[in-house]
N, C-alpha and C positions, 0 to 999 in steps of 0.2 A: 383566656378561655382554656378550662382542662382540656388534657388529651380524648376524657369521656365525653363532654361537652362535643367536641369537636368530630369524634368519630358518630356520635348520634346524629348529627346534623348532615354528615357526608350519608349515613345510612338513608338518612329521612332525606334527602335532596334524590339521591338513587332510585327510593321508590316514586318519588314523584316520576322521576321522568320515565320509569320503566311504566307507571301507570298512565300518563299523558301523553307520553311520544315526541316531549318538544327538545329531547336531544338527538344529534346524528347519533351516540354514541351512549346508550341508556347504562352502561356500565362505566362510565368516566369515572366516578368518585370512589370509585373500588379496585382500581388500577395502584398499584405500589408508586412513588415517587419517582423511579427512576426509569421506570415506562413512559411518564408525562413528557422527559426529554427527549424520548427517544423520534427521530424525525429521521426520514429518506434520505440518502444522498444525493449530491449534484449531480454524480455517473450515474445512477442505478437510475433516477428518476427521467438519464434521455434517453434508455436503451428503443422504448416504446418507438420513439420518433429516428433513433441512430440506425435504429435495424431495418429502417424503410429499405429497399435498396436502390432506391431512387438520388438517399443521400449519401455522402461523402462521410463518411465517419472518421473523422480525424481524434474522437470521443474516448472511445474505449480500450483498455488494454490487454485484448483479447488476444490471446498467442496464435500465431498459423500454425496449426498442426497438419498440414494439408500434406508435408512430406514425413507423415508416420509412415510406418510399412502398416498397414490396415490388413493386408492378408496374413503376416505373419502373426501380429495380436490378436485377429481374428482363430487362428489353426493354436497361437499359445493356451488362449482362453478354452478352448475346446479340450485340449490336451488334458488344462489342469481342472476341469468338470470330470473328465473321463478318470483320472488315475486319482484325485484329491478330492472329488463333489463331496463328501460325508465329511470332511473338517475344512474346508475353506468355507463353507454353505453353515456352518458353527459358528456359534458364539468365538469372543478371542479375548485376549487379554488386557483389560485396559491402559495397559501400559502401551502397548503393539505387539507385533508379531516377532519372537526372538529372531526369526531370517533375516526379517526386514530389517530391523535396528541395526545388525551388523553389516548388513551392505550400507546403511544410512553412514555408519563410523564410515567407508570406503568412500562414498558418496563425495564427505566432505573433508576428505584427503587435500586436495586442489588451493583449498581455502587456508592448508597450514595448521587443521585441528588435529589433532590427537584425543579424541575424545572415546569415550567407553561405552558399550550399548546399554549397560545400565541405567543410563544415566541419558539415555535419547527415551523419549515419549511421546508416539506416533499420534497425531492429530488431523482430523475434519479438514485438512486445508491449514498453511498456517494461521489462517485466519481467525478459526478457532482455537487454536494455541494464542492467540493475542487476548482471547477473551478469558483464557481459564488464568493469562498471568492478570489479569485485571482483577479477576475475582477470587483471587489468594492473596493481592496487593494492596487493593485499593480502597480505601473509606471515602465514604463520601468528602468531599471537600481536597483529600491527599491530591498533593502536588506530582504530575508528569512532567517533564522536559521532551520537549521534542522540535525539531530540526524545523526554521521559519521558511518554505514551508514544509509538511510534512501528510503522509500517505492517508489520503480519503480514508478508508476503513479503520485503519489505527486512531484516527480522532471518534469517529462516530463509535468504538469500544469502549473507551476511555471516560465519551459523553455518557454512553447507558450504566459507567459505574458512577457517574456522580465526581470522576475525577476533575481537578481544576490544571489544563493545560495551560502550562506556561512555555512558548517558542525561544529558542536558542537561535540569535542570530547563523548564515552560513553565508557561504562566498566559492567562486570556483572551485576550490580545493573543500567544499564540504565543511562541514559544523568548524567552528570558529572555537577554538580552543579559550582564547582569553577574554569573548563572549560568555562561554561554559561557566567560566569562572567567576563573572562579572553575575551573573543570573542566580547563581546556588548561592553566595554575598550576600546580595541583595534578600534571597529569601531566606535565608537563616538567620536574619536580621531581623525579617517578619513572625520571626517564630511557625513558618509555613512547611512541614515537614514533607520533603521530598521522597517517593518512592523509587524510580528509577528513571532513568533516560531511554528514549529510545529512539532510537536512529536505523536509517538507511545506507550502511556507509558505499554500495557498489549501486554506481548506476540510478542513482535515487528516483523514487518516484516522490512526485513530479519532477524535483530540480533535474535529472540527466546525471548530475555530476558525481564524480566519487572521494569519497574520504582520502586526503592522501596520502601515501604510507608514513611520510614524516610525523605527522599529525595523528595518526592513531595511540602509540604508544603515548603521548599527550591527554590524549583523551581516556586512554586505559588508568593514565595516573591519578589523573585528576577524578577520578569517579572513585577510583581505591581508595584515597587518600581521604577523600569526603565521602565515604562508605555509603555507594550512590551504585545500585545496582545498575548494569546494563542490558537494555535489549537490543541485541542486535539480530534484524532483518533480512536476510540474504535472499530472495527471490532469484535476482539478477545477477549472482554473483557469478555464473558459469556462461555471463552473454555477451562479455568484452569482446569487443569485433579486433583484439588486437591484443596479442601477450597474454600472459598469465593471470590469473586472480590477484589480489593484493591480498596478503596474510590478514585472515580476519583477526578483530578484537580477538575475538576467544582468545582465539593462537598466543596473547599477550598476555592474559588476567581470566582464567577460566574458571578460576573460585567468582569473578564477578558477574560475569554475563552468562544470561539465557540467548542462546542462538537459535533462530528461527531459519527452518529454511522449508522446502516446497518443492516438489514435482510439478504441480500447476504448469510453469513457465519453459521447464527443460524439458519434457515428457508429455503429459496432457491434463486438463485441468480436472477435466469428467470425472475423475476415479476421487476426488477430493483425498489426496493426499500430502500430510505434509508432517513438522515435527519441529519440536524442540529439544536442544542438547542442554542441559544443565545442571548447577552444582548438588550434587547428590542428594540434599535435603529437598531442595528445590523441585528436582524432579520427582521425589515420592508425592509431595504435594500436588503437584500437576496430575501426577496420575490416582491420586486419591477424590480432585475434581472431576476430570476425564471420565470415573466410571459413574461419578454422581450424575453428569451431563448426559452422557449416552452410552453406559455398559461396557460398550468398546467400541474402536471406530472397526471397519468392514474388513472383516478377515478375506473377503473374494480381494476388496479392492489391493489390500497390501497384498499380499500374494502373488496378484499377478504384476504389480511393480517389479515385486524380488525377481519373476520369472524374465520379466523383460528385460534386468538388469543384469542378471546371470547370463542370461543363455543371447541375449545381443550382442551389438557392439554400440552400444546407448552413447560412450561419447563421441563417437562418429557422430553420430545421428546431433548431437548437443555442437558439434562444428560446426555440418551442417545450416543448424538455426544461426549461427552468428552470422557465418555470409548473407544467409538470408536476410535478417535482421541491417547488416553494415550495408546489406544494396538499399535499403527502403529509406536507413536512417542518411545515407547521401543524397535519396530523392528526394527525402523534406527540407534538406540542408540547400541543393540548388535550386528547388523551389521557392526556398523563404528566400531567397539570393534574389531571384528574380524578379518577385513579384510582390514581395514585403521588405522591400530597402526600408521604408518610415519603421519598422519597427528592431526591436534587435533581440536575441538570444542567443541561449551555447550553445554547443556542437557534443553531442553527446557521442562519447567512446564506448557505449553496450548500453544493451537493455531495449526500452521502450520508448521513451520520453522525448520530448523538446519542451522546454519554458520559453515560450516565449511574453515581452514586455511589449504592450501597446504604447504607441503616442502617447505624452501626455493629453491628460483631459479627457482621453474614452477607458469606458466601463465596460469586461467583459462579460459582468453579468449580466448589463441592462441591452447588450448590444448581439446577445446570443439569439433570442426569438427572431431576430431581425437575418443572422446565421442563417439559423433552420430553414427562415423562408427560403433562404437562398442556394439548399440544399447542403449545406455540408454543416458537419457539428464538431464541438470540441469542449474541455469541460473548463470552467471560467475559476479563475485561481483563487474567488473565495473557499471552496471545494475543501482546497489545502490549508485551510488557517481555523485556528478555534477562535479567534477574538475581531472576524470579519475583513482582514486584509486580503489582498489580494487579487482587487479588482480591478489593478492595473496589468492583470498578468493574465494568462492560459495556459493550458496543458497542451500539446498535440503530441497524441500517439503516434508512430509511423509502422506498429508491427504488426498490424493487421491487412491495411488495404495494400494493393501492389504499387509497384514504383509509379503509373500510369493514375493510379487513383489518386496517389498522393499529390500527385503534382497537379491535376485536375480539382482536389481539394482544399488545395494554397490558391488558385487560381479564383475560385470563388469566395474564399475568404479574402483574399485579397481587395475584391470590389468593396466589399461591407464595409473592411475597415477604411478602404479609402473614402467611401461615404459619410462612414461616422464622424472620420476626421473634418469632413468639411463643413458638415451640421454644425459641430463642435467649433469651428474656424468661423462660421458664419453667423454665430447666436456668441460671438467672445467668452465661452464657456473654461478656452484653456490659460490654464494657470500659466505663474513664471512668466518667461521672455519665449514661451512657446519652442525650444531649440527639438530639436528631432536627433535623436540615436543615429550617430554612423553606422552604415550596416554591418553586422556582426558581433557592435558592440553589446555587451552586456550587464546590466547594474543590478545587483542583489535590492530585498527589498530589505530594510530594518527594520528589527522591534521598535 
């Protein structure tokens, strides 16, 4: 069938149904291809039921900003209406705000970059910095690498460009280097041309774990060598409940990677701010999408970052979140102790996360409705995979509820899965010789 053929026949189906009514969706066949993939996430779609407050949300990974100083940003914001409203209240620059970019260079001091504010490009969250490197990257079909598993949002971007995810084996210590190698092999053999890698290396979401400093310049080599751009992700690199940051990529190969990082998680998410640092061509591009996307991102919202960052003491405040953060993430840790020995996971050093591994034989997807009834939620580790694994696994958050919720939250998850397991045990549904995870232990999943 011609493309004429074909585009008459989507025409004439469109009017039928806008003339009949027997689609939910009378403009289906006028929608672009890459709209047709695009579907909800597994987080987004249980906020409706997580935000109950009746349930336990062990679900989402929503920062406590509850210890801001809310009077002093409240008198800062006021301040900079009274002496700045007639250029903060302005259009900006789609690049960002020259202030901003230069405390962003200060920002990411900690991480071992040396990087130039020309070359940082203020974004929507880095969220939307994930999407502008997609759609200066990616053709339909172009091959991703990413981390097995790897960050809900960063798949569902990748999905709405039509890219084809291919997962890089990882293991405690983060992305498997001679996995890296074994994956890019294999598809250059397929004639499958690869765009870039992107990884989580601090604190990963979902896995917990971080890249280890051995192993980065490893992986800085191997992407240079096979001229294999990087994205590297940094949300969580400032929420190690212990020491210093680990030198990012960048810091090794800054001609190769775009670094991403975010106020979201160290500051507050509200003001959607966040950016990318990258190689000087790279980021004219970025900001030649940026203005095509939306003009510029919010000259109030940068502004009053820079203000906060100047005239506070922001990384007080950023210590602060890590104690906070290391009391919660020890109370998911003696609650999974307690009250899920059948299961096992890691022990994560910063951030947000726990992975944990069900019994063999139960499913977290199929076994979540069963959750909810029982008040408490978490997001089921298909979430994190593009090719459907990870239905022996789950996410649990612990940065949100208090040490008391959390533990009240493993407490009722704990019944479920003792349930499911015995369904499972009762109906001979489980595989193997049935053996059960010592507690603590840990097993990666493989491609």
């Amino acid at each position: 069938m011609s493309d004429k053929q074909r585009n008459a026949d989507r025409a004439s189906a469109n009017r039928a149904a806008v003339a009949t009514g027997t689609r939910l969706d009378p403009w289906y066949n006028t929608y672009a291809d890459r709209a047709l993939g695009m579907r909800q996430s597994e987080v987004r779609s249980l906020f409706a039921v997580a935000n109950r407050p009746e349930v336990v949300s062990l679900a989402g990974g929503m920062p406590n900003i509850e210890g801001l100083p809310l009077e002093f940003l409240a008198e800062m914001s006021s301040r900079l209406l009274r002496d700045r409203g007639a250029s903060i209240l302005q259009y900006g620059s789609g690049q960002g705000s020259d202030e901003l970019r230069e405390m962003i260079v200060e920002v990411m001091r900690p991480d071992g970059i040396r990087g130039h504010a020309d070359d940082v490009v203020v974004t929507t969250g880095s969220q939307q910095a994930l999407d502008l490197i997609s759609q200066i990257f990616i053709n339909p079909g172009d091959v991703v690498l990413a981390e097995a598993p790897s960050y809900v949002g960063a798949l569902g971007t990748f999905r709405a460009y039509q890219a084809n995810v291919v997962h890089v084996p990882m293991d405690a210590e983060g992305l498997v280097p001679e996995e890296l190698v074994r994956v890019i092999d294999e598809l250059e053999a397929e004639g499958k041309p690869i765009k870039f890698l992107y990884t989580i290396p601090n604190f990963h979401n979902p896995g917990g774990v971080c890249l280890s400093a051995e192993r980065r310049p490893r992986i800085a080599e191997i992407c240079q060598r096979r001229h294999i751009l990087v994205v590297e992700d940094n949300p969580y690199g400032l929420l190690g409940f212990d020491g210093d940051p680990i030198p990012a990529i960048q810091s090794i190969n800054p001609d190769g990677v775009v670094y991403l990082g975010s106020f979201s998680k160290t500051f507050a998410p509200g003001y959607r701010v966040g950016w990318a640092l990258a190689p000087t061509a790279v980021a004219a591009r970025l900001t030649l999408a940026n203005e095509n996307a939306l003009l510029c991102p919010s000259t109030f919202a940068q502004l009053s970052i820079n203000e906060y960052l100047r005239t506070y003491d922001w990384y007080q405040q950023v210590k602060e979140y890590r104690e906070m953060y290391h009391e919660r993430g020890r109370a998911m840790q003696e609650a999974l102790e307690e009250y899920m020995p059948m299961c096992s996971w890691n022990s994560p050093e910063g951030g947000f996360y726990t992975w944990v591994k069900l019994p063999e034989g139960l499913d977290a997807q199929a076994m979540l409705p069963r959750a909810v009834t029982n008040l408490v939620a978490y997001v089921s580790g298909t979430a994190f995979y593009a090719d459907g694994q990870g239905r022996d696994h789950m996410r649990l958050s612990f940065c949100y509820p208090t040490p008391e919720r959390i533990r009240e939250g493993v407490q009722r998850l704990a019944a479920v899965v003792r349930a499911e397991a015995e369904l499972v045990d009762m109906f001979g549904l489980r595989g193997g010789d049935g053996a059960k995870p010592s507690p603590g232990e840990f097993a990666w999943p493989r491609v």
